[in-house]
N, C-alpha and C positions, 0 to 999 in steps of 0.2 A: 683324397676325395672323400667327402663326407656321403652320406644315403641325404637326398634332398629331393624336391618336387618333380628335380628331371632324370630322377633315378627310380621314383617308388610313383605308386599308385596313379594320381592324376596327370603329373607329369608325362607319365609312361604313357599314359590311353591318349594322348594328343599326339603319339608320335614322334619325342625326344630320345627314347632310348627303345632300343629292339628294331627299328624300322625302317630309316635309312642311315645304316653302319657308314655310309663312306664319307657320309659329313660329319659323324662322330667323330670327337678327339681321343676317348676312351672307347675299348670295350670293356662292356661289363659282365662278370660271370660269377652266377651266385655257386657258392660251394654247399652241398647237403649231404647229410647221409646219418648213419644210423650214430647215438653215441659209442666208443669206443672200438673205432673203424678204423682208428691212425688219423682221421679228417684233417685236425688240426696240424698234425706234423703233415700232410699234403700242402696246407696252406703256408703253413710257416717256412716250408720247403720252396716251393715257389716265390714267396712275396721276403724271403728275409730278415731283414729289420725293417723292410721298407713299408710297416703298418700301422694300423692306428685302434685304439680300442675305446668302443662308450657305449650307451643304452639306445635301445630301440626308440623313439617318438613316444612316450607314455607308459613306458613301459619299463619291468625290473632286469626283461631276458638282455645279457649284454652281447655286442657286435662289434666283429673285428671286419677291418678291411684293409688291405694291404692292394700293394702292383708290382708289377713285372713287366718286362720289354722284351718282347718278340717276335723278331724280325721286321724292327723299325715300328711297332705297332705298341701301344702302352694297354695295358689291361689291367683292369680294376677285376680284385677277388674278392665277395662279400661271403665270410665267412657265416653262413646260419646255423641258427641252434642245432646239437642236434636230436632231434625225434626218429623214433620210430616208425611214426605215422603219420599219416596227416588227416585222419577221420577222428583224431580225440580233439578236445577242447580244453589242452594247454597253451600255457601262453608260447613254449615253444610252436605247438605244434601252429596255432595260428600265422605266429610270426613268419615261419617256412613257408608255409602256404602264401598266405601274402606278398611276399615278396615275388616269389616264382610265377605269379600270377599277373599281379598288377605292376612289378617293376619290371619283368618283359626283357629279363636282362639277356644278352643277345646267343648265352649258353650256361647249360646246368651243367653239372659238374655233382652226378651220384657218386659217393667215396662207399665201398662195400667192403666188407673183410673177407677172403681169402679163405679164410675156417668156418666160417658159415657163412653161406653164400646167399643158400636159399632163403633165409630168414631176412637177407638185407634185402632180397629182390622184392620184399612185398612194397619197400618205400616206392624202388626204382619204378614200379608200374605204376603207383599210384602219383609219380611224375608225371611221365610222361604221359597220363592225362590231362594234364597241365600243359603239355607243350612238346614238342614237336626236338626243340633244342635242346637235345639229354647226350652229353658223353658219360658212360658207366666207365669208372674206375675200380677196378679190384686192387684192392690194396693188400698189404701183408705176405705177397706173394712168396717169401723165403719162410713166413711162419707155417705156410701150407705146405712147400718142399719139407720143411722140416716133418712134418706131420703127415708127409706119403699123401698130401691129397693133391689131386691134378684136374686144372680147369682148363677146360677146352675154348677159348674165348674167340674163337674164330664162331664155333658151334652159337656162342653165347650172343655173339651179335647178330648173328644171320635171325636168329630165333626173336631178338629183343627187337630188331632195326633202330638200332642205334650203336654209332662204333662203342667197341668196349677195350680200354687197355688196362693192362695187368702192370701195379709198379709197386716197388716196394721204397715209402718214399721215405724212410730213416735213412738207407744208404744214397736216393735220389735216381734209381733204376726204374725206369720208364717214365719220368718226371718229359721228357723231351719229345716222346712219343704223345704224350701226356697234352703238352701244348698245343703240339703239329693236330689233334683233335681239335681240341678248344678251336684252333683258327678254324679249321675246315668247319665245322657247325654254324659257327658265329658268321662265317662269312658266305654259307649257303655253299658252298665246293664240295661238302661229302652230303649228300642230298640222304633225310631218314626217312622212315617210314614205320613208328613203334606200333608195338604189339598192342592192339585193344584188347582188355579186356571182356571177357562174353559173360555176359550179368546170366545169362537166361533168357527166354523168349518174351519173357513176360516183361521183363525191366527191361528192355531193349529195347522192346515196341513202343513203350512206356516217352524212354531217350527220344527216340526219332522223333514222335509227336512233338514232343517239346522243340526241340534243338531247331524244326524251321523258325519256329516261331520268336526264339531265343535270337538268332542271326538278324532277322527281320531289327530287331530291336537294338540287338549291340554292335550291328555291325561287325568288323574283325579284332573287334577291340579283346574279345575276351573267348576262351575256347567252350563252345555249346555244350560239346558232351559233358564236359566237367561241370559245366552250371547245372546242366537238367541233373544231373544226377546227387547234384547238392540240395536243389529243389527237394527233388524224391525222397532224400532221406529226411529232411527237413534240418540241414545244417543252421540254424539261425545265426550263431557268430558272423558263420561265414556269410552266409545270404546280407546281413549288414552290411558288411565287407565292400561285397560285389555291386550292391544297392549304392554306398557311399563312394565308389570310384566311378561307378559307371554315371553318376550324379541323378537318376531317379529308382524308386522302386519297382520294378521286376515285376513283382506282385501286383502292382497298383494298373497292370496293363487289363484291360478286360477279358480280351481272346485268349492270355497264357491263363490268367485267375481261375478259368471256366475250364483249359483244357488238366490243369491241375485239380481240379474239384471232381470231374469226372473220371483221373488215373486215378487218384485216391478213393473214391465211391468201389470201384473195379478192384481195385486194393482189397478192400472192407469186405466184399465179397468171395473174397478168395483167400480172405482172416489173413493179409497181410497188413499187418500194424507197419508204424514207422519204423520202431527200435526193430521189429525182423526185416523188412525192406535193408534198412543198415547189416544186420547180420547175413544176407543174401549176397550184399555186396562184399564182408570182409571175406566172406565163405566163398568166394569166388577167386578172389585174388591171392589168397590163401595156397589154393590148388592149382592157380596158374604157375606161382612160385614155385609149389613144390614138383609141377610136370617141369618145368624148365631146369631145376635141379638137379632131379635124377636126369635129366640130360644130358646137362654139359657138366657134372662134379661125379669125380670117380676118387673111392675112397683106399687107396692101396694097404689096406692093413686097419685088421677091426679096431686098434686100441691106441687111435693116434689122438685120444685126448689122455691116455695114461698118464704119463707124469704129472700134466695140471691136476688131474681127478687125485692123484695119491697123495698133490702135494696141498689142497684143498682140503683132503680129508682127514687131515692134521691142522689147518690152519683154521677152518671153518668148525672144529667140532666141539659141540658143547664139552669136553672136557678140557682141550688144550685151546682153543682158538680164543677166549680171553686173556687167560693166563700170557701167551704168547705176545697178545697185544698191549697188555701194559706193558711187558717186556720192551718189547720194539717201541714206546713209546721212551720207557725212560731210558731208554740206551740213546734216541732220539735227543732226548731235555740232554741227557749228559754229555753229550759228543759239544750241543750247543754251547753249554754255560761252560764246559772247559775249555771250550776251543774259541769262545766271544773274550777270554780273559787277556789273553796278550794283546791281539790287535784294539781292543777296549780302549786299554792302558796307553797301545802307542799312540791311537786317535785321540784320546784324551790329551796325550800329553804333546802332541803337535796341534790341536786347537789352542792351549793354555797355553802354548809358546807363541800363537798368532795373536795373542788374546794382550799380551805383555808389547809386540810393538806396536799393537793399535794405540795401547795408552803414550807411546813413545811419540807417536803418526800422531795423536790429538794433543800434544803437548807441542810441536812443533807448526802447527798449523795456529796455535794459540786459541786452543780452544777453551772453555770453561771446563772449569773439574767437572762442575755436574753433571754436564753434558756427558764427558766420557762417561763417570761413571756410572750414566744412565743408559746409554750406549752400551758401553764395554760389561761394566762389572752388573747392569740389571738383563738386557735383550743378548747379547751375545754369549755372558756367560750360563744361561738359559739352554740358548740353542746348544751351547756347547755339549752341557749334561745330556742332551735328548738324544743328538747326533751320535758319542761317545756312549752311550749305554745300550742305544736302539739299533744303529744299523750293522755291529757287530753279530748280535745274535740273532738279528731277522736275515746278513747274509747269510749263517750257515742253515738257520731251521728250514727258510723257504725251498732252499736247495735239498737239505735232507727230503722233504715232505715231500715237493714235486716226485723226487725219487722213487719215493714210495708209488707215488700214485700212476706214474710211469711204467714201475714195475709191473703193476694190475695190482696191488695188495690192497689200495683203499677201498676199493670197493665189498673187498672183503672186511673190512671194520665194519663197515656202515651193514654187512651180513651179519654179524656178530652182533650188532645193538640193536638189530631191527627191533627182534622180541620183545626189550625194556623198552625202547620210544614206544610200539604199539602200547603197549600196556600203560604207557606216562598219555595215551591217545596224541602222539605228537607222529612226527614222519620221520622213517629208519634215515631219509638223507642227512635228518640233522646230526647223525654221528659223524660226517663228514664234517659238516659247520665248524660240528663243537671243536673239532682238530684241531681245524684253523685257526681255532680261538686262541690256541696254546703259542701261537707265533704272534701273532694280533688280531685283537677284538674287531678291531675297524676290519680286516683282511676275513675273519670268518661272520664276520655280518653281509659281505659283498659277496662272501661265499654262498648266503643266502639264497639265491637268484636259482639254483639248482631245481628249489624244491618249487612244483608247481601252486598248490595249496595257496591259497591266501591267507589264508587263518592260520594254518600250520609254519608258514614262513614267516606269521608276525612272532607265533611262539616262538622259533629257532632264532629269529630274533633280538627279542626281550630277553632268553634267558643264557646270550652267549658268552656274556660278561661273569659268570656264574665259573669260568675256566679259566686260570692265571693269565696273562697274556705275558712277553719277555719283558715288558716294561715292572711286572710284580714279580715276577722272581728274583730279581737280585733282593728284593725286599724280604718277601719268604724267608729265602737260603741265609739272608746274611743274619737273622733271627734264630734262624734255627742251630747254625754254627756254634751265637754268641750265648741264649740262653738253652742248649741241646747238646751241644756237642761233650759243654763244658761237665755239666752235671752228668756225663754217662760215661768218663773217665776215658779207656783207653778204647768203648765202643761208640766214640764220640761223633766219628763220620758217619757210624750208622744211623744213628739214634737220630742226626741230623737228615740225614738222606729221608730215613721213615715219616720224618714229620712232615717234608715236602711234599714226599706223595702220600699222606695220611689228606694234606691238605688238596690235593689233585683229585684224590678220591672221595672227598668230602662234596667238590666242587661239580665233579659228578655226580655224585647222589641228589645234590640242591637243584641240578638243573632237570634232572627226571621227575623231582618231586612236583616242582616249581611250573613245570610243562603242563603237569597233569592237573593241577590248580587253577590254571589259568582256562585249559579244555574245558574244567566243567565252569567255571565260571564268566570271565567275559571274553572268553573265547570259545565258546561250546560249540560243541561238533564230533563227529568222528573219524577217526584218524583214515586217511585215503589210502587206495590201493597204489601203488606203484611196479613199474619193471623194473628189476634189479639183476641185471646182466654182469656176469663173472667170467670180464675176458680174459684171453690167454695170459700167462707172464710171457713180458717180454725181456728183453737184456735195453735196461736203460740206457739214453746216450746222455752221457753227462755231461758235456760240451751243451747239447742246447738247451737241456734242463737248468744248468749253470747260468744261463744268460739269460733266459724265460722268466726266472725266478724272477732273479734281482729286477730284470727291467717294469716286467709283467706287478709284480708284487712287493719286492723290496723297496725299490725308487720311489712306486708309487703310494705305497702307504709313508714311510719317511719324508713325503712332500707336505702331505695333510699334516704329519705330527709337526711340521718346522714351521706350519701357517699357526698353525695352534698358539704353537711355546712361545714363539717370537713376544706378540703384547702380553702376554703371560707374564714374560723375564721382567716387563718394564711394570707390572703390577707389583710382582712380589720386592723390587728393588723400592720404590714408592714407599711399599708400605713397612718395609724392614727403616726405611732411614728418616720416615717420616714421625716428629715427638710431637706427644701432647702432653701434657702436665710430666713430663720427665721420662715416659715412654714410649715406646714406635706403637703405631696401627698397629702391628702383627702382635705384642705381646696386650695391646684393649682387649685384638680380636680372643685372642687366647684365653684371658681375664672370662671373659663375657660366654665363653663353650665349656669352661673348666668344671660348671655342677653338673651338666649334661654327659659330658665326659666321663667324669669321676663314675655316674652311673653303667655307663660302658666298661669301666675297666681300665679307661685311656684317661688321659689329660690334655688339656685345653689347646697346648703344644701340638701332641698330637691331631687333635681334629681339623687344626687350624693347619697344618700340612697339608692336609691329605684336600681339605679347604684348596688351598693355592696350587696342591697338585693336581686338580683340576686338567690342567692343561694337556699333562704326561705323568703317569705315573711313576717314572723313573725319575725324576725331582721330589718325592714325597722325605727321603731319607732327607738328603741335601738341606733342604728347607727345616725340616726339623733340628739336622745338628745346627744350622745357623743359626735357631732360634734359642737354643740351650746355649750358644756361646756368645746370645746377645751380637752377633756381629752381623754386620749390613750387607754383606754378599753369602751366597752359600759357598758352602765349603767339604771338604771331604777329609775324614779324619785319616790319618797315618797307617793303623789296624784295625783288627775286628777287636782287639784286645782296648786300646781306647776308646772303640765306641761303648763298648760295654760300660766303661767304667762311666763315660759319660753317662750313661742310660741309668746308671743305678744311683750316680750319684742325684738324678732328676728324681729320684721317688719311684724305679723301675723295679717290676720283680716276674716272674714265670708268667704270673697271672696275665700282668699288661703286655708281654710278649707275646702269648697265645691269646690275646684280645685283638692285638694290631698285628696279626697273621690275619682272624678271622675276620676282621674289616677290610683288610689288606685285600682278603681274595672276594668279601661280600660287600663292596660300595658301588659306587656310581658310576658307570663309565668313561673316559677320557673323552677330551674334548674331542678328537679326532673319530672317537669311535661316533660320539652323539653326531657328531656334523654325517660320522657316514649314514647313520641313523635314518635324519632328516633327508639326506639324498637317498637314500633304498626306498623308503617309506612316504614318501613325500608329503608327511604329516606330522605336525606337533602333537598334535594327539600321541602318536603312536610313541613318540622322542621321546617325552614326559613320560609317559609308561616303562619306557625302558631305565630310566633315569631311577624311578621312584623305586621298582619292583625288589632290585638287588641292593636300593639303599634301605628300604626297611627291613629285607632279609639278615641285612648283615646288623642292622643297632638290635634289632632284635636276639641275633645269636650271642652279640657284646653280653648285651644285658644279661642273658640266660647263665655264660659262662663265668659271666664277673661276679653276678649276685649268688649262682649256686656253691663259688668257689668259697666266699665270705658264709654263707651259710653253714657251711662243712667244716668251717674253719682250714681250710686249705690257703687262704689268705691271706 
């Protein structure tokens, strides 16, 4: 089931969903809670595989929805972002709000963590001013045994009026409990009655005035307390919001315009501004959380964050907490790229065996050569290279990385970088982004979406292509082997390994640089504050990280790149077989890039690769040896020891190696990534920006290293 008219806002307020459950075919239950609460393994728990993921209506925050059957009854779960809060003006935080409000969905479902309890209950109140339909779930239940803390949750609900169960839903403990809620709310059989919050006398009095007059107007379409007191603080997003569902403005009523002009006046008089009216209200919910804490959470033992603290303050500390993190990255690249190499090889070499009876299959059917080998040896053996070089090393990186981030350790990178992003004035999440980048560009551009910033998420952006992605590294490495390894004798691997990550860290420094170029220029601004919460480590389950991955991330990027390559193959084959005056397209195009070229360092060959590689950058090598051997398919040399000699015997030396490294890691993005581009950004504008930014980075750097190296006579 997709979010649609009879799910979300207008739909909702006519009465399709929330209202009469027994002519429903679904119920619907939105899932909330704080980030890094377990939410999503609650969800994924529940709904299975049986889900679906895409964008909000207009929007970059992405949503998942999945269902489940219980007891003859189908239930839709809408997973929502997750926020903290619902008084900031993110696009999470809107979106939550939103939904809980105007889609009416017929139970919530607050997901809270176990180890801090109190700090999650400030969402759960500020629900259930929203709604009446609140199951609080404590999750992590075995992280808190672990940790000697004990929640009283009988305590917890008497206190909330709202049932509360406790599950720990990695192993799927109280998942069943979990449901048998969900029904009873949704279907009115466990009757609530949540806790209001007490503003003060003054904001109270304030509510009531409003709220007849509020009712008067919306009928039972929407909850009064909650609007007046959105009024009061003067929520605008949100008051549009409420304005655009409820189909007039609020405001535009006479008798509410007057009784708000006269709370406000009374305001003014007693020097309550808006922004402290707003700080009265978080200052209140604050301390309802924290009396209901010391409550119902009993701490058996002072030092039951000790491990995490001792093992953070080695991993986070300005002395080792970098160090460790390149560490853990390139142990990360190397487990990849040795472990992408067999399965590589056999995928490759069972495509090229399918690849040979197609031509078998189109000779029997009495097809025209051209055809197949327009077919076969241009579009098929395309996809072949993308498939065979790409889904290799995206299945093990995704799965590594999830890992990590499983663990709780990403979020200590993105601790780790905050300092340099602020100072590059960009946002600490983009050290997450930039991660992603290192599996796929397209994958850490969607990674995007984290960061709330507008300006700060066009930076992270534009400069994520600025980090290899798996489709340049075999190009790198195989560079670095042929002209590194050779020339550093029996320190050959290393000397190779160094260049890699010389080039890793290169790509790093350009995107800090690059960031901060762009803040003060045509993206100026200052770099925003954010919460940066450092959950517990957990013991990862590698069974659903395993399958998360690939489906969530691998499948899904490898779909985009095989849209991409596919007319791709049938361009580059075109233009490899097609003569003019005695020569193909591909060696004019070459002819016609070779003075511009020669000034980079590269040769016309070259440009005109990385030209056609366009599509994937993992055909940039392919297309180049094909063109050095003159032949109309790409093709793959024997060794590193033939390609070399190939290269050198093209007019190749150090130079043009460390030339087409630094293009290699400073050009244009792949097709896949610019198409994700256009869908993150939903603007050519922005596409084109991204496009140009790291193509003149990188001719730039060409030039720099080619002309300083001929200068020097190192040439």
């Amino acid at each position: 089931m997709g979010l649609t008219k009879k799910s979300t806002c207008l739909g909702a307020l006519k009465g399709t969903v929330g209202v009469n459950i027994k002519s429903s075919i679904e119920i619907v239950v939105a899932l909330a809670g704080n980030p890094n609460t377990g939410k999503s393994t609650v969800f994924n728990s529940l709904t299975g595989l049986n889900q679906h993921t895409g964008n909000w209506p207009g929007k970059t925050v992405s949503n998942a929805r999945g269902g489940y059957r219980y007891r003859n009854k189908e239930y839709v779960l809408v997973d929502l972002p997750g926020t903290y809060s619902l008084l900031a003006n993110s696009v999470e935080e809107q979106v939550a709000g939103e939904f809980i409000c105007f889609g009416r969905p017929h139970a919530t479902v607050v997901v809270t963590d176990a180890t801090c309890l109190e700090r999650n209950l400030n969402l759960v109140l500020q629900i259930m001013e929203i709604t009446d339909r609140v199951v609080v779930c404590v999750n992590l239940m075995d992280e808190a045994a672990r940790k000697r803390i004990v929640i009283d949750l009988e305590r917890l609900s008497a206190l909330l009026g709202v049932p509360v169960v406790g599950t720990t839903a990695r192993s799927g403990r109280g998942l069943s409990e979990l449901k048998s809620a969900i029904e009873g709310v949704a279907f009115g059989r466990i009757k609530t009655s949540p806790l209001k919050v007490d503003y003060g006398k003054t904001l109270e009095r304030a509510v009531k005035e409003l709220e007849e007059r509020i009712g008067v107007l919306a009928g039972e379409r929407i909850n009064e307390r909650w609007v007046a007191l959105r009024l009061l603080e003067g929520d605008s997003p949100l008051i549009r919001s409420i304005n655009s569902c409820l189909g007039f403005d609020l405001e535009a009523d006479r008798q509410l315009r007057q009784k708000l002009a006269d709370i406000r006046a009374e305001f003014m008089e007693k020097g309550l501004s808006s922004e402290e009216v707003r700080d009265v209200m978080v200052s209140a919910i604050v301390k309802t959380a924290e009396v209901i804490g010391r409550d119902v959470v009993t701490f058996n033992g002072k030092a039951h964050n000790r491990l995490d603290n001792r093992i953070d303050s080695v991993l986070t500390s300005k002395t080792f907490g970098i160090p460790i993190m390149v560490a853990l990255l390139g142990v990360v690249f190397w487990i990849t790229i040795q472990g992408a190499n067999v399965p590589s090889a056999l995928l490759a070499d069972g495509l090229f065996w399918i690849e040979e009876r197609l031509f078998v299959l189109f000779g029997r059917i009495g097809a025209p050569a051209w055809v197949a080998d327009i077919l076969v040896s241009g579009v098929y053996r395309t996809l072949a290279w993308v498939v065979s070089v790409m889904l290799p090393p995206m299945a093990i990186f995704f799965p590594l990385f999830t890992l990590l981030e499983d663990l709780g350790y990403l979020p200590r990178v993105a601790f780790n970088l905050d300092h340099y992003f602020k100072k590059a004035c960009a946002h600490g999440k983009q050290a997450l982004t930039m991660c992603m980048g290192f599996g796929c560009n397209a994958a850490g551009i969607i990674a995007c979406r984290i960061i709330d910033s507008p300006r700060e998420r066009l930076i992270a952006t534009i400069t994520n292509n600025f980090v290899p992605c798996n489709g340049r590294f075999p190009t790198l490495i195989a560079l670095a082997l042929i002209f590194f390894a050779g020339a550093a004798g029996a320190l050959g691997s290393l000397a190779a390994t160094l260049a890699v990550l010389a080039a890793i860290v290169l790509g790093v420094g350009i995107t800090l640089l690059v960031s901060r170029l762009l803040s003060k220029t045509i993206l100026k601004g200052l770099p925003s504050s954010f919460t940066l919460e450092l959950p517990p480590y957990r013991k990862p389950q590698v069974g659903k990280v395993i399958v998360r991955s690939i489906f969530d991330r691998t499948l899904f990027v490898l779909g985009r790149a095989v849209a991409v390559a596919a007319p791709a193959g049938l361009i580059i084959w075109v233009m490899a077989n097609t003569s003019i005056g005695g020569a193909s397209l591909l060696a004019h195009g070459a002819r016609m890039l070779d003075p511009f070229a020669r000034l980079m360092g590269l040769d016309g060959y070259i440009l005109m690769a990385f030209v056609l590689g366009f599509p994937a950058n993992e055909i940039v090598i392919p297309i180049l040896i094909m063109s050095y051997t003159a032949g109309g398919v790409m093709v793959e040399p024997g060794s590193l020891a033939e390609m070399r000699q190939l290269f050198v015997d093209n007019g190749w030396t150090w130079v043009t190696a460390v030339c087409m490294m630094l293009f290699s890691l400073n050009h244009w993005p792949c097709g896949t990534t610019l198409w994700t581009i256009r869908k993150e950004t939903q603007s050519w504008k922005w596409t084109w920006v991204s496009f140009l930014v790291p193509t003149i980075t990188g001719i730039l750097l060409c030039i720099i290293a080619a002309q300083g190296a001929r200068l020097l006579g190192l040439a």
